[in-house]
mmCIF file of the N, C-alpha and C atoms, coordinates in Angstrom:
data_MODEL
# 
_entry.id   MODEL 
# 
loop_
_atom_site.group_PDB 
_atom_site.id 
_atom_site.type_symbol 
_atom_site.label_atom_id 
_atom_site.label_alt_id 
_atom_site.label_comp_id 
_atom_site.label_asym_id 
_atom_site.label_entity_id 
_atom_site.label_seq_id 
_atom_site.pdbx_PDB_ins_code 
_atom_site.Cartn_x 
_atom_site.Cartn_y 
_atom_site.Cartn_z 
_atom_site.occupancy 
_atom_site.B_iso_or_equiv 
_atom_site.pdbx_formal_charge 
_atom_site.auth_seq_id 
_atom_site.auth_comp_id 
_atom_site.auth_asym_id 
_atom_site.auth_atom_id 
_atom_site.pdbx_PDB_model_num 
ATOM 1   N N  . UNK A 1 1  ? 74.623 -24.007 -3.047  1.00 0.00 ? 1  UNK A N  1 
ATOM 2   C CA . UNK A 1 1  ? 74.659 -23.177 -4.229  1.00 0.00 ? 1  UNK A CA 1 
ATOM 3   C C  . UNK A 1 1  ? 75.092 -24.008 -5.429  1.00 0.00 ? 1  UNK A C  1 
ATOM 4   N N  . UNK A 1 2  ? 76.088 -25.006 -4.970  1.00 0.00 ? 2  UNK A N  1 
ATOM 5   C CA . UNK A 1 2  ? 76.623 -25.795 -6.422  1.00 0.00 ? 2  UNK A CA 1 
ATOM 6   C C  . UNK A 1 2  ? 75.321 -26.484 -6.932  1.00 0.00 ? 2  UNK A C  1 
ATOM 7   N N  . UNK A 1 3  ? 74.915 -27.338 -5.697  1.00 0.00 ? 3  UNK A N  1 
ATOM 8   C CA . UNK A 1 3  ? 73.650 -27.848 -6.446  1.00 0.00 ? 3  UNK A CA 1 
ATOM 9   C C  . UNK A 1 3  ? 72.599 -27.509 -7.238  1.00 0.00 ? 3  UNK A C  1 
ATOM 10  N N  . UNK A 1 4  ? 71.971 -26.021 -6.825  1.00 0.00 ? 4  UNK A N  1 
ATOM 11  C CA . UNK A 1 4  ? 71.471 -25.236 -7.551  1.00 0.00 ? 4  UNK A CA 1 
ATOM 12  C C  . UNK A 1 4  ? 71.899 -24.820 -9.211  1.00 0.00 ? 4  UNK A C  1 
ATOM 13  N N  . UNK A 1 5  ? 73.330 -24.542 -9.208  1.00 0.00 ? 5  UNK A N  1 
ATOM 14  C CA . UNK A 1 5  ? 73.634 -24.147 -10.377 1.00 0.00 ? 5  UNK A CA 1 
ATOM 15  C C  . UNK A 1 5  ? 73.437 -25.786 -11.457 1.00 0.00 ? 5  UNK A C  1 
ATOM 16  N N  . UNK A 1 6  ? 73.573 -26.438 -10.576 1.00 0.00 ? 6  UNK A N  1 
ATOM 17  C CA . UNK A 1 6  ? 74.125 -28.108 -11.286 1.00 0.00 ? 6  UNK A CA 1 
ATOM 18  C C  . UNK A 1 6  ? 72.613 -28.376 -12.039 1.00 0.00 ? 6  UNK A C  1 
ATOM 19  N N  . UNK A 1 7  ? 71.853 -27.917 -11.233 1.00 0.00 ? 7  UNK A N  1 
ATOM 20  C CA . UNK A 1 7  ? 70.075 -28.113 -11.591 1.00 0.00 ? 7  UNK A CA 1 
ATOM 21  C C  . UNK A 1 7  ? 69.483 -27.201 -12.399 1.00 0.00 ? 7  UNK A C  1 
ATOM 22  N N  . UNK A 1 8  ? 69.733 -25.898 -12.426 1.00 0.00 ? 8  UNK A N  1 
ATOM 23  C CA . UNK A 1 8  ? 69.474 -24.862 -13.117 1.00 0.00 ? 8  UNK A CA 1 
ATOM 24  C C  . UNK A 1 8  ? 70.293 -25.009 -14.887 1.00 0.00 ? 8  UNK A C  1 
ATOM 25  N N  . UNK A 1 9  ? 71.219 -25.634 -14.722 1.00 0.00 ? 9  UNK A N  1 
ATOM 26  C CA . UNK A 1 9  ? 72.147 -25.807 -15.947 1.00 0.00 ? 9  UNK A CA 1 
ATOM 27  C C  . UNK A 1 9  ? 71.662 -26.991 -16.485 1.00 0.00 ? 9  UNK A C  1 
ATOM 28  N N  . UNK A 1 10 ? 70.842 -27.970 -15.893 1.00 0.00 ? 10 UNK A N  1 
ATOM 29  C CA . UNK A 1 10 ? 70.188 -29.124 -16.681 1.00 0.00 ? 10 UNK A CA 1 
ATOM 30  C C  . UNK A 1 10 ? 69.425 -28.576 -17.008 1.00 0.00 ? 10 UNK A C  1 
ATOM 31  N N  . UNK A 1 11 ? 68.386 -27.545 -16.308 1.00 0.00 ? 11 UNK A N  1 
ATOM 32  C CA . UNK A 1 11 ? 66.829 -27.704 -16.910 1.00 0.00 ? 11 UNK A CA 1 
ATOM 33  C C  . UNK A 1 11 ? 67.440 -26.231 -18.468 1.00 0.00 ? 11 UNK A C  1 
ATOM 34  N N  . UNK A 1 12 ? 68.092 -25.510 -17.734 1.00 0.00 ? 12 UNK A N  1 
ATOM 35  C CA . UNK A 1 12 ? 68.593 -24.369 -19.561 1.00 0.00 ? 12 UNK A CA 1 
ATOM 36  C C  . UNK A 1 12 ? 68.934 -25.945 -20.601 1.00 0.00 ? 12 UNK A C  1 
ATOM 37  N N  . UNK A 1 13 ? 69.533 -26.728 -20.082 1.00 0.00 ? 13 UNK A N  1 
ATOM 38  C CA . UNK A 1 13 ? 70.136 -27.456 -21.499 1.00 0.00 ? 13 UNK A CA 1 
ATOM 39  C C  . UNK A 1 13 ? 68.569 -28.286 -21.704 1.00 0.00 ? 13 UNK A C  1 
ATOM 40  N N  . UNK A 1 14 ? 67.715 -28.827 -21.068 1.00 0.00 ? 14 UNK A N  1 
ATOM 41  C CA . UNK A 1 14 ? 66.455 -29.492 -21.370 1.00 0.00 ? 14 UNK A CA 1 
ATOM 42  C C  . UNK A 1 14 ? 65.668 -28.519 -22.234 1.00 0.00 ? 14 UNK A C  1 
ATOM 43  N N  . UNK A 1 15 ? 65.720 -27.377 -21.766 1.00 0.00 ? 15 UNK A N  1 
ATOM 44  C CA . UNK A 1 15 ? 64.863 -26.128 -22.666 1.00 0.00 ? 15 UNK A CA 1 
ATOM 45  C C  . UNK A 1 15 ? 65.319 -25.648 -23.928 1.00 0.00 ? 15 UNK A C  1 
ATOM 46  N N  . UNK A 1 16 ? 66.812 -26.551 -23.902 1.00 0.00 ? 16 UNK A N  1 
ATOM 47  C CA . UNK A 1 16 ? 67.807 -25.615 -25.171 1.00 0.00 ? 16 UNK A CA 1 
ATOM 48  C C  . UNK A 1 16 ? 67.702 -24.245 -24.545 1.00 0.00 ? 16 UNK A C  1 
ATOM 49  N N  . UNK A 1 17 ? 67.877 -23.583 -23.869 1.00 0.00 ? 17 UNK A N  1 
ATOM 50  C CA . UNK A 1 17 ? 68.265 -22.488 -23.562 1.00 0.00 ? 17 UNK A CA 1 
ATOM 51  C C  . UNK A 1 17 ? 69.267 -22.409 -22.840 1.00 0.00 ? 17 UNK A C  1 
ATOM 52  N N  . UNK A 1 18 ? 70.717 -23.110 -23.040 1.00 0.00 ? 18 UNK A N  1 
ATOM 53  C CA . UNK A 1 18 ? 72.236 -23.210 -22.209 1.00 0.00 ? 18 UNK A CA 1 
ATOM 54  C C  . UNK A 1 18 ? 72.555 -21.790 -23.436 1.00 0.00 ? 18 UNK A C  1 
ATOM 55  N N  . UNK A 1 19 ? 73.595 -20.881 -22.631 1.00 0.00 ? 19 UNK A N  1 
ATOM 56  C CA . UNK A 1 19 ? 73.818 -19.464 -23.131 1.00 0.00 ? 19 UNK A CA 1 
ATOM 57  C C  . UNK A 1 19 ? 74.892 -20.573 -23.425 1.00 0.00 ? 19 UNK A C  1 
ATOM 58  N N  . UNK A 1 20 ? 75.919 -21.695 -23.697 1.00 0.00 ? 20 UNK A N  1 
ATOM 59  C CA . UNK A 1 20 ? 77.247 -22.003 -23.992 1.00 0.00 ? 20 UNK A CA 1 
ATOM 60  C C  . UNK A 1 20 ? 76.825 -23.217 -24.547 1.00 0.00 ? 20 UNK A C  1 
ATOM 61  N N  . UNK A 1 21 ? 75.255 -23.528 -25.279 1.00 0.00 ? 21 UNK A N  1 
ATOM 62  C CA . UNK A 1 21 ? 74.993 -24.736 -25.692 1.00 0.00 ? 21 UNK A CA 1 
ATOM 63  C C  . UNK A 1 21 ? 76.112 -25.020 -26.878 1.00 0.00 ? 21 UNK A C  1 
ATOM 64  N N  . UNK A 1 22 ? 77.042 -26.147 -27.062 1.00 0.00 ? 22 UNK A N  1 
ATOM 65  C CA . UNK A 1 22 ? 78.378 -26.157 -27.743 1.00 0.00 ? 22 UNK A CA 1 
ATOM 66  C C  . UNK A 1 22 ? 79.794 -25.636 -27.449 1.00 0.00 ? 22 UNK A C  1 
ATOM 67  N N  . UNK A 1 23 ? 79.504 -25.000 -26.090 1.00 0.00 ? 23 UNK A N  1 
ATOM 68  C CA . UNK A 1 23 ? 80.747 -24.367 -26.166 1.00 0.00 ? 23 UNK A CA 1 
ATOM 69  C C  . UNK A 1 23 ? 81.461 -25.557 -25.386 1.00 0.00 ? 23 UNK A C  1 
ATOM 70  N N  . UNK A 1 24 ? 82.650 -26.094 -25.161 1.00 0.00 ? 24 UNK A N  1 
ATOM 71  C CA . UNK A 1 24 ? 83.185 -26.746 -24.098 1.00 0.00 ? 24 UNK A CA 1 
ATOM 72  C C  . UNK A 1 24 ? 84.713 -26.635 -24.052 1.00 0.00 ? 24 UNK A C  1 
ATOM 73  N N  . UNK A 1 25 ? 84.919 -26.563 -22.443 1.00 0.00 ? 25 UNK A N  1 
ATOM 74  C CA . UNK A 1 25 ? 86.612 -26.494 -22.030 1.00 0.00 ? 25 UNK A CA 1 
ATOM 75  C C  . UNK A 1 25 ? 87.455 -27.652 -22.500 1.00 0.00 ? 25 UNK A C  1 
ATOM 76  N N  . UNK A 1 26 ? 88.321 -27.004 -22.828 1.00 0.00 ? 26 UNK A N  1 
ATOM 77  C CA . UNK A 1 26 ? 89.929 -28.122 -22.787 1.00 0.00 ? 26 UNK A CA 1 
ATOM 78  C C  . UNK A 1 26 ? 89.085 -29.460 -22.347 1.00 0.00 ? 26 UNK A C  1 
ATOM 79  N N  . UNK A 1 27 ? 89.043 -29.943 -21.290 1.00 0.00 ? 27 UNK A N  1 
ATOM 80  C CA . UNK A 1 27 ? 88.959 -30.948 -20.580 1.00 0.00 ? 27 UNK A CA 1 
ATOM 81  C C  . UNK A 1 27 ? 87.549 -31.845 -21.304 1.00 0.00 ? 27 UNK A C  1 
ATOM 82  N N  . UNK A 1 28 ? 86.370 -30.620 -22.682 1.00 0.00 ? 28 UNK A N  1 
ATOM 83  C CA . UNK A 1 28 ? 85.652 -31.595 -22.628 1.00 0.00 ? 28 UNK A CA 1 
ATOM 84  C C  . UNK A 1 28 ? 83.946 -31.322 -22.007 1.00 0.00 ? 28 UNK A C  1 
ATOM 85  N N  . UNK A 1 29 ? 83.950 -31.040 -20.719 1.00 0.00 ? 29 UNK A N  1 
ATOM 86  C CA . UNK A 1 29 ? 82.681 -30.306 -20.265 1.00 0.00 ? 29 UNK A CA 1 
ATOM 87  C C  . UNK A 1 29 ? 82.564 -28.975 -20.837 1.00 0.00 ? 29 UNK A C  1 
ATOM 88  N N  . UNK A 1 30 ? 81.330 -28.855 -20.677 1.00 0.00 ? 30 UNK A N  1 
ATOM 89  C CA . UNK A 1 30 ? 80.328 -27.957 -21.271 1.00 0.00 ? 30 UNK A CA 1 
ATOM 90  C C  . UNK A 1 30 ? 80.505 -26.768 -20.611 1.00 0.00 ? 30 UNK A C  1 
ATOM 91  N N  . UNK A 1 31 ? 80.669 -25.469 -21.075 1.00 0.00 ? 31 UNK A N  1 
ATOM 92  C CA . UNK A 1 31 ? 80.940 -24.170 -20.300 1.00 0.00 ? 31 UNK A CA 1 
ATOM 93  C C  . UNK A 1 31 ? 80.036 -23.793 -19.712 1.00 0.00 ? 31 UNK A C  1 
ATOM 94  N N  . UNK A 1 32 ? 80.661 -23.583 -18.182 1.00 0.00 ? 32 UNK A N  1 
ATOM 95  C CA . UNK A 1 32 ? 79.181 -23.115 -17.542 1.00 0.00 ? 32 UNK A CA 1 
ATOM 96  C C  . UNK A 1 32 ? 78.816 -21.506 -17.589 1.00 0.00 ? 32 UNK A C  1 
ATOM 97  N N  . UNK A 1 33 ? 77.790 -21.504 -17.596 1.00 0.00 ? 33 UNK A N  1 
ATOM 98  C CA . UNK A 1 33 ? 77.190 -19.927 -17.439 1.00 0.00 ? 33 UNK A CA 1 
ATOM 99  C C  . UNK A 1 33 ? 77.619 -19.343 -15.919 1.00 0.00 ? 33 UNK A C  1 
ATOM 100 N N  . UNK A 1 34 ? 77.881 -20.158 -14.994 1.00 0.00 ? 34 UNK A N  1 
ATOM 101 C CA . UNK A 1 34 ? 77.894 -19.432 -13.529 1.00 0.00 ? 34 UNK A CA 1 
ATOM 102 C C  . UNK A 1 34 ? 79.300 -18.680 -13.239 1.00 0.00 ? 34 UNK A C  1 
ATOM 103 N N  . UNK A 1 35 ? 79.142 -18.233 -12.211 1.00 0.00 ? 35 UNK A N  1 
ATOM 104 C CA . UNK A 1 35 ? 80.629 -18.052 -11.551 1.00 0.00 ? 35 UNK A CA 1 
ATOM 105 C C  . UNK A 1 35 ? 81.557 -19.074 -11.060 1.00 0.00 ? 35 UNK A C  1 
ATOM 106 N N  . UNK A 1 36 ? 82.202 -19.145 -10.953 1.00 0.00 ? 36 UNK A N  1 
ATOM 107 C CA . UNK A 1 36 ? 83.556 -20.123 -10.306 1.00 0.00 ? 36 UNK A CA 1 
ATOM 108 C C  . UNK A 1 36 ? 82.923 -20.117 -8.304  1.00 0.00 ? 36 UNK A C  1 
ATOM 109 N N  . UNK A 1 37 ? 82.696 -19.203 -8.101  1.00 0.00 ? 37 UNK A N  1 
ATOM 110 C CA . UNK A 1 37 ? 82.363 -19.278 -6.582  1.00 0.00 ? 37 UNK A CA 1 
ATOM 111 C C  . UNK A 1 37 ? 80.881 -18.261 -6.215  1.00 0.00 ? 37 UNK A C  1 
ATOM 112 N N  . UNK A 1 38 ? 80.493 -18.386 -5.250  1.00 0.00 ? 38 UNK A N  1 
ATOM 113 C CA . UNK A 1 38 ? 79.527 -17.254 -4.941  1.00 0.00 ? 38 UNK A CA 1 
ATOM 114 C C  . UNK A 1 38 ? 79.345 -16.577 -4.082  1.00 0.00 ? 38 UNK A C  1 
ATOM 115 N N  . UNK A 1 39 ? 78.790 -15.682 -4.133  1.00 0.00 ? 39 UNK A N  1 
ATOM 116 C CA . UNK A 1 39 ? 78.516 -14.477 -2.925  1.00 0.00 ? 39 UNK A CA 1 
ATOM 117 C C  . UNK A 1 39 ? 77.183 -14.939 -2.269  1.00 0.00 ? 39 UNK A C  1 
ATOM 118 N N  . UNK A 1 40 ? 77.442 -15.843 -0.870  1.00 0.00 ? 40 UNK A N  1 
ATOM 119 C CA . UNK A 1 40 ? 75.591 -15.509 -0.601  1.00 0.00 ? 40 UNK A CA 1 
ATOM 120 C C  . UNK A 1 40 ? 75.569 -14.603 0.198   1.00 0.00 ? 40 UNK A C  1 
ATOM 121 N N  . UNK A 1 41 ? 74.578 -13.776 -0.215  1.00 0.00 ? 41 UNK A N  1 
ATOM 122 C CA . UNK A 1 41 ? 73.428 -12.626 0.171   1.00 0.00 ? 41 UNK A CA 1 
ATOM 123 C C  . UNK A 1 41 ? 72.364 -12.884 0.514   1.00 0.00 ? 41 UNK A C  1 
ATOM 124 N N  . UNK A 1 42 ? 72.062 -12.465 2.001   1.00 0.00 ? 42 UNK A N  1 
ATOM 125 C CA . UNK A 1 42 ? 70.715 -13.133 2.585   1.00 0.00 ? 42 UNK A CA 1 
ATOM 126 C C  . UNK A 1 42 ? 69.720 -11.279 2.990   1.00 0.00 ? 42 UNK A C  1 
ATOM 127 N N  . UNK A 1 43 ? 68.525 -11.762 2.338   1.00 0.00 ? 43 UNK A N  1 
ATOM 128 C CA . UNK A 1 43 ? 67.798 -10.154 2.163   1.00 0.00 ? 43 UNK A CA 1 
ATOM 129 C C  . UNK A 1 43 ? 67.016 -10.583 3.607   1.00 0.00 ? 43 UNK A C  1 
ATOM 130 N N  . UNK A 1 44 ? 67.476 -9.186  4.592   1.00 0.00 ? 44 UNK A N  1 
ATOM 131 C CA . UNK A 1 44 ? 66.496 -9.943  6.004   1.00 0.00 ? 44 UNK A CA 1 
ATOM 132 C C  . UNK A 1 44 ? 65.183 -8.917  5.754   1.00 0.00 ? 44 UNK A C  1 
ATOM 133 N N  . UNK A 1 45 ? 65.320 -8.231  5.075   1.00 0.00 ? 45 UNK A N  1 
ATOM 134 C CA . UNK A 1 45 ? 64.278 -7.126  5.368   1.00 0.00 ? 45 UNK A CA 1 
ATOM 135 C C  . UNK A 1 45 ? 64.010 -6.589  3.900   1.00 0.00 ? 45 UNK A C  1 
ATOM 136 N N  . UNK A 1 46 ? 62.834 -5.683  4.035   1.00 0.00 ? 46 UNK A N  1 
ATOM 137 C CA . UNK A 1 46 ? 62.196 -4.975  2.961   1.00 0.00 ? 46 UNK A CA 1 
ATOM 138 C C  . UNK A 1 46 ? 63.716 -4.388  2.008   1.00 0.00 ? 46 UNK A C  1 
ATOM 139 N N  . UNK A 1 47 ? 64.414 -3.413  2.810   1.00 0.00 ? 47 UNK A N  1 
ATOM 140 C CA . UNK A 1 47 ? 65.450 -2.677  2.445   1.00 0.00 ? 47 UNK A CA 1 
ATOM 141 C C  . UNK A 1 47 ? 66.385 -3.021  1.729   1.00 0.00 ? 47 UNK A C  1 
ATOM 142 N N  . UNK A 1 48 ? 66.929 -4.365  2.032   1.00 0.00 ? 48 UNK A N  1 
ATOM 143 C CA . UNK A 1 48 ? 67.178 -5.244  1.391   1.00 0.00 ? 48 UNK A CA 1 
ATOM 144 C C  . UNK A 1 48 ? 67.153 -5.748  0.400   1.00 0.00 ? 48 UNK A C  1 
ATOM 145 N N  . UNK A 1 49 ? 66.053 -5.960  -0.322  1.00 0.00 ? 49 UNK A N  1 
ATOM 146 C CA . UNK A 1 49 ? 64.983 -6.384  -1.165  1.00 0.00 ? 49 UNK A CA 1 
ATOM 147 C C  . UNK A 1 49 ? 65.417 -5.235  -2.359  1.00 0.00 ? 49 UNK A C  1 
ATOM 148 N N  . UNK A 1 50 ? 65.089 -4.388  -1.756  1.00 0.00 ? 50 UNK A N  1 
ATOM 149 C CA . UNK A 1 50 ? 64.958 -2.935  -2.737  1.00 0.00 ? 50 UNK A CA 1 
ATOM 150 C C  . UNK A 1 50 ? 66.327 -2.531  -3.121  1.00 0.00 ? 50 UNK A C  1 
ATOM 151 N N  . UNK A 1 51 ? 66.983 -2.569  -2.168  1.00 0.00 ? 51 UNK A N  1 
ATOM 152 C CA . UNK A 1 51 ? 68.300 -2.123  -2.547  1.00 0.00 ? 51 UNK A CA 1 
ATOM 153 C C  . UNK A 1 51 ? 68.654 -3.074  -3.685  1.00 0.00 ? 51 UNK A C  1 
ATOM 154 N N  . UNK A 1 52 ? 68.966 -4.424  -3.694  1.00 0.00 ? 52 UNK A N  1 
ATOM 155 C CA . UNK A 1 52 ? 69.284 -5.762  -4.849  1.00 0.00 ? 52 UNK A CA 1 
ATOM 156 C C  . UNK A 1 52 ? 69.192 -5.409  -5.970  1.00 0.00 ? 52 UNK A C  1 
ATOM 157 N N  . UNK A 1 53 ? 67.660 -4.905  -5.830  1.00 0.00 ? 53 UNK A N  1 
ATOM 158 C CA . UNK A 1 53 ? 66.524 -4.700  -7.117  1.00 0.00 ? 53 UNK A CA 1 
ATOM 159 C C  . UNK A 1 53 ? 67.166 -3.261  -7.643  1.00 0.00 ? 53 UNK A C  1 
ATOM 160 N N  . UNK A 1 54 ? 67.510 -2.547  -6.849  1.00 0.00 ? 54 UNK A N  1 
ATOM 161 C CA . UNK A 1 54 ? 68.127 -0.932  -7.349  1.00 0.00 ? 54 UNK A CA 1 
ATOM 162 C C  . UNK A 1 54 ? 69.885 -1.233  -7.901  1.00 0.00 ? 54 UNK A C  1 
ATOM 163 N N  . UNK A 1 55 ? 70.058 -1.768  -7.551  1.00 0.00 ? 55 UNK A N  1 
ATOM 164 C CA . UNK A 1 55 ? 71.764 -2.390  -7.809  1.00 0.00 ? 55 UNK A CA 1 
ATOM 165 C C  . UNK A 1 55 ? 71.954 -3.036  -9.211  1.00 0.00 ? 55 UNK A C  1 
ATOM 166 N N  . UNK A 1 56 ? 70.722 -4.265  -9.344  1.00 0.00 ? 56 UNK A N  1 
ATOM 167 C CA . UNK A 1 56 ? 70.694 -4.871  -10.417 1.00 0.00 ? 56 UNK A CA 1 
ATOM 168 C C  . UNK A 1 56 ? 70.220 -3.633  -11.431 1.00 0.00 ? 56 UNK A C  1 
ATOM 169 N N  . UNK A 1 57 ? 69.281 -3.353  -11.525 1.00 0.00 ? 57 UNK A N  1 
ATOM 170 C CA . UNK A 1 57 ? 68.661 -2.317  -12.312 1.00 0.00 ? 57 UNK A CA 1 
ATOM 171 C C  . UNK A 1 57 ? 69.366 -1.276  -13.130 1.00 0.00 ? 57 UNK A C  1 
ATOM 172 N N  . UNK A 1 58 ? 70.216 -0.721  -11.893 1.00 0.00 ? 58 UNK A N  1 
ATOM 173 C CA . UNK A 1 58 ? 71.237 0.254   -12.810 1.00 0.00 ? 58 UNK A CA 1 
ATOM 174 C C  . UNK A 1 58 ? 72.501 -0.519  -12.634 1.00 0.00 ? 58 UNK A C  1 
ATOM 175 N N  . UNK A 1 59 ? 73.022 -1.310  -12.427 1.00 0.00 ? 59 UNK A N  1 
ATOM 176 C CA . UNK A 1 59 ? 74.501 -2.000  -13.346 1.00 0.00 ? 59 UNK A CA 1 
ATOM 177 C C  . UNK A 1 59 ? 74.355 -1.634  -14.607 1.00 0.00 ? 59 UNK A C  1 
ATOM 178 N N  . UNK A 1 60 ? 73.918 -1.849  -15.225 1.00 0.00 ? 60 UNK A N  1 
ATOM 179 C CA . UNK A 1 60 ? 74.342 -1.575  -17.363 1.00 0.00 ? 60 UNK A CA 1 
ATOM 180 C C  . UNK A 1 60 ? 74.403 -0.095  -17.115 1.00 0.00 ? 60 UNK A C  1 
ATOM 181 N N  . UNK A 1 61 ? 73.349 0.540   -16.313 1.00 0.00 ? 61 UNK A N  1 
ATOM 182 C CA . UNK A 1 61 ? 73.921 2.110   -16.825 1.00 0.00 ? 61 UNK A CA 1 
ATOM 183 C C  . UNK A 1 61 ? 75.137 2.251   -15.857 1.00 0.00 ? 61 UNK A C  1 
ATOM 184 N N  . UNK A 1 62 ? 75.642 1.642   -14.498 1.00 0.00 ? 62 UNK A N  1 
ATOM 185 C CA . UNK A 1 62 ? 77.016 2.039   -14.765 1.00 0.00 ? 62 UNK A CA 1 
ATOM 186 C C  . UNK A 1 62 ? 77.859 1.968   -15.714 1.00 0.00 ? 62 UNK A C  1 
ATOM 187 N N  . UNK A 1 63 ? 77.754 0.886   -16.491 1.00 0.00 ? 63 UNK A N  1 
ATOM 188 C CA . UNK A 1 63 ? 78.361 -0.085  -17.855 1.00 0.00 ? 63 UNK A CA 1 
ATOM 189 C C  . UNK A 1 63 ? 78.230 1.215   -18.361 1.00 0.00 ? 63 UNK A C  1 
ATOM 190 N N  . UNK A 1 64 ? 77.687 2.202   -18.742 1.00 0.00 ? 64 UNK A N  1 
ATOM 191 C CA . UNK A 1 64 ? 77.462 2.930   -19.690 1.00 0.00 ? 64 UNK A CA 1 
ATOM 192 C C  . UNK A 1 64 ? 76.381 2.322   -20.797 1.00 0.00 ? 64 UNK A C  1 
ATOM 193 N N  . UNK A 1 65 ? 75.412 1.367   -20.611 1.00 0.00 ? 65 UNK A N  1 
ATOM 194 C CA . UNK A 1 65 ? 74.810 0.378   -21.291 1.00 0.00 ? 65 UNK A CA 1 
ATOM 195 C C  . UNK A 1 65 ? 73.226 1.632   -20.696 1.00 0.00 ? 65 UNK A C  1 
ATOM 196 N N  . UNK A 1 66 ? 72.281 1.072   -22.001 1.00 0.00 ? 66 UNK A N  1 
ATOM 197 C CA . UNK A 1 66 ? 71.425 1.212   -21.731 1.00 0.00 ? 66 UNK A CA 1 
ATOM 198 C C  . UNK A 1 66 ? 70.406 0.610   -20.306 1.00 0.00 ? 66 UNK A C  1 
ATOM 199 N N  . UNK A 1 67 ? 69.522 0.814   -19.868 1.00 0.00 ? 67 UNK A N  1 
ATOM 200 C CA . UNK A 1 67 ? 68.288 0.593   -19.016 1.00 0.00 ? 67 UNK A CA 1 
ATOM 201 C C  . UNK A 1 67 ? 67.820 -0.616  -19.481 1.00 0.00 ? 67 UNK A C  1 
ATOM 202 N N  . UNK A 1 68 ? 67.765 -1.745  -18.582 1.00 0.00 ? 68 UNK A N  1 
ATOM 203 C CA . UNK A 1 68 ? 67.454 -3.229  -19.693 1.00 0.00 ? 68 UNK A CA 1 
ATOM 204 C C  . UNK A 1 68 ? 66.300 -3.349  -19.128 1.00 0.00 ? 68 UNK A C  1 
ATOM 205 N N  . UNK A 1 69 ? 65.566 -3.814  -19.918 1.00 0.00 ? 69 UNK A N  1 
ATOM 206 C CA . UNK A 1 69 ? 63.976 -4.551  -19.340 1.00 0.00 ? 69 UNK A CA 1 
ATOM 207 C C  . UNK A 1 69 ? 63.496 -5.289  -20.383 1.00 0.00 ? 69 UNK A C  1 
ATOM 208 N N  . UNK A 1 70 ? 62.981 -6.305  -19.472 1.00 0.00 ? 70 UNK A N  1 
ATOM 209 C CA . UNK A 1 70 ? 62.678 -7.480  -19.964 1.00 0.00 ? 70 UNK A CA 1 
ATOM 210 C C  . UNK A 1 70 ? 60.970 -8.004  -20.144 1.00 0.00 ? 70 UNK A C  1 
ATOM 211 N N  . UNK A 1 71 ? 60.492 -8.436  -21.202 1.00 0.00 ? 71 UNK A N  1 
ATOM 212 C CA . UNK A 1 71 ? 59.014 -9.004  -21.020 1.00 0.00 ? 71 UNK A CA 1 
ATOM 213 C C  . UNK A 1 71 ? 58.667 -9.870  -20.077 1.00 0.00 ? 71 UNK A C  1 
ATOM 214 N N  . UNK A 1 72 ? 59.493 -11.120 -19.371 1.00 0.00 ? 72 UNK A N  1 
ATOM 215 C CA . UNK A 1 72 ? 59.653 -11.545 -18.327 1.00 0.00 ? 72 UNK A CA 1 
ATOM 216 C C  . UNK A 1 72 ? 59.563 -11.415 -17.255 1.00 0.00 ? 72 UNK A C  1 
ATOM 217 N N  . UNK A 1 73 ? 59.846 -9.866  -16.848 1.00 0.00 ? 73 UNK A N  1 
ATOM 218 C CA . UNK A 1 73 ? 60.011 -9.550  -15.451 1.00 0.00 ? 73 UNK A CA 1 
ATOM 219 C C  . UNK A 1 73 ? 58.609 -9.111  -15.114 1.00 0.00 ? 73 UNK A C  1 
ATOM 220 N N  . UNK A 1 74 ? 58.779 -8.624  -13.530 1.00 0.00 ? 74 UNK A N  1 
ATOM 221 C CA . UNK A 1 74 ? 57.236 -7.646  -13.074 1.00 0.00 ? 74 UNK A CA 1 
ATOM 222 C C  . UNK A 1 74 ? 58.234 -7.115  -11.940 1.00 0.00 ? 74 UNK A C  1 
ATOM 223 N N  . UNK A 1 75 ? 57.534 -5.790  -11.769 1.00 0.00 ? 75 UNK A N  1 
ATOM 224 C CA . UNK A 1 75 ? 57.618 -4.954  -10.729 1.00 0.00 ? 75 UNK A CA 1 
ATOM 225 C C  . UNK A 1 75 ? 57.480 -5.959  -9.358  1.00 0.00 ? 75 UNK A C  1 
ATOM 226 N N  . UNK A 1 76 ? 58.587 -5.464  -8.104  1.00 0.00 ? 76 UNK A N  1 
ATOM 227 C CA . UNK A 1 76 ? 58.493 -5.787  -7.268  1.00 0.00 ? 76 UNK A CA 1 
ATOM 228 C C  . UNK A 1 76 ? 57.091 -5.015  -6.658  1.00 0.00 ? 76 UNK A C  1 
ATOM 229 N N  . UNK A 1 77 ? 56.415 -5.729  -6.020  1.00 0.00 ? 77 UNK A N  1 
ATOM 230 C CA . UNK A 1 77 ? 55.755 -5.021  -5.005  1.00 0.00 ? 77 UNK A CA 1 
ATOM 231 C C  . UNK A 1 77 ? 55.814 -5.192  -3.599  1.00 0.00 ? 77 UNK A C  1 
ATOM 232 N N  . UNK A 1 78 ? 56.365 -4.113  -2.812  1.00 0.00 ? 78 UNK A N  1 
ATOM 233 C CA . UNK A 1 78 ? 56.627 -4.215  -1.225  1.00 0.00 ? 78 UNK A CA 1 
ATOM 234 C C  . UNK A 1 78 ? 54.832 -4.971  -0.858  1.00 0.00 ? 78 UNK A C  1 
ATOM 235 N N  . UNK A 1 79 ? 54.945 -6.128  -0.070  1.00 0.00 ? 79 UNK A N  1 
ATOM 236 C CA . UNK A 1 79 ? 53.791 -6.407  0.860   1.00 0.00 ? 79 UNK A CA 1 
ATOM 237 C C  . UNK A 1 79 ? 53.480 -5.365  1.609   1.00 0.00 ? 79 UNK A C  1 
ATOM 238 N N  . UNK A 1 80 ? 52.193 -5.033  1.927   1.00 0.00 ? 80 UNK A N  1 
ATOM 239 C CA . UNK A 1 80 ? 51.596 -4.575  3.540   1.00 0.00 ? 80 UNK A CA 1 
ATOM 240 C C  . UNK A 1 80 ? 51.788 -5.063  4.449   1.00 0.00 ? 80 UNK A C  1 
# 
């Protein structure tokens, strides 16, 4: 997972798209966008899948936040 974030945080700063481009800690490095640690979650099944997608989806309206959607995204579609 570190590696991932370590790679994902070069290619945002190659794109100029770092959400903390300028920001940096005490020490100097650059603020990262990630978490400090992570949760892995492994989807074995369809249910899985859907549930993530239903979790992510309505977080902001727990927030009391609007319904977010993005031009970016697409509808999951379950395979046959």
């Amino acid at each position: 997972m570190n590696q991932l974030k370590g790679q994902a945080s070069k290619s945002l700063n190659k794109h100029k798209t770092h959400p903390f481009a300028g920001v940096f800690t005490r020490s100097g490095k650059q603020h990262s966008p990630w978490a400090d640690d992570s949760w892995d979650v492994y989807f074995d099944t369809r249910a899985d899948i859907l549930r993530a997608i239903k979790y992510v989806e309505q977080n902001p309206v727990k927030e009391g936040k609007d319904l977010q959607t993005w031009p970016f995204t697409i509808p999951y579609i379950q395979p046959v």
